[in-house]
C-alpha positions, 0 to 999 in steps of 0.5 A: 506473499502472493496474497500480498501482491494480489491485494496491493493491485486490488488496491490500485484499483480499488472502489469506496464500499460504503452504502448509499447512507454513509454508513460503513458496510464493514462488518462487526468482525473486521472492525474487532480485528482492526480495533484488537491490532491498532489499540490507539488508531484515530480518525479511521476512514474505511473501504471495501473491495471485492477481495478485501477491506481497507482502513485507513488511519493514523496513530502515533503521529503517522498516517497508515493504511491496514488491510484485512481479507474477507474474513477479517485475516489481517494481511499487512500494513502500508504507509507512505515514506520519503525516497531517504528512508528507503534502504541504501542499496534500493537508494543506490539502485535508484540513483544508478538505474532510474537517473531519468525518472521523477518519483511519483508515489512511494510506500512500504508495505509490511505483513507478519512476514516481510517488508516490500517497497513500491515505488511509482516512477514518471518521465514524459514517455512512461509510468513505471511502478517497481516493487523491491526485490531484496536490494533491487528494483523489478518491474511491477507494472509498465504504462505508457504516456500517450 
């Protein structure tokens, strides 16, 4: 779970790897890994950080985003979903806790493991980004609007 963590704030941050020609500098094994887990991925877009290699992708109508560390280790899958596909006590949560926040950003994010939800919050004075924590809501990351 730790890696987990580390390479979603990686991913916050992250920079296209893709050398001055266009071309992916993606090495052979980590397109095996990706292409040997997501059979029937269309219109593939890569990246590479300093930690990881990300592609992003859509198959069966949905449009996802699979992580791969350096050594081509899988290390989990996120898509984008809708405040209602959330679980309902993350829902309830929300709707007690968070009443004076617009959602901004919203993504699960799914290893071999778990399931972990993030989600970005804005009103006019700050940004919050919370992750899932069984039925609640934890502070991830707090920034505030000048």
């Amino acid at each position: 779970m730790k890696k987990l963590i580390a390479f979603i704030a990686a991913a916050m941050i992250s920079t296209a790897g893709f050398s001055a020609t266009g071309k992916s500098v993606v090495p052979d094994y980590i397109i095996a890994s990706f292409q040997s887990t997501y059979k029937q991925a269309a219109d593939v877009k890569w990246e590479e950080t300093n930690k990881f290699y990300k592609a992003e992708f859509q198959q069966f109508g949905q449009y996802l985003t699979a992580y791969f560390g350096e050594d081509g280790a899988y290390l989990g899958v996120s898509k984008n979903i809708l405040s209602s596909q959330l679980p309902l006590l993350l829902q309830f949560d929300l709707k007690k806790n968070y009443k004076e926040y617009w959602i901004s950003d919203l993504f699960e994010l799914a290893d071999q493991y778990d399931q972990t939800y993030y989600i970005t919050l804005e009103n006019g004075n700050e940004t919050l980004i919370l992750k899932s924590e069984g039925t609640e809501w934890v502070t991830f990351k707090k920034i505030a609007k000048n």
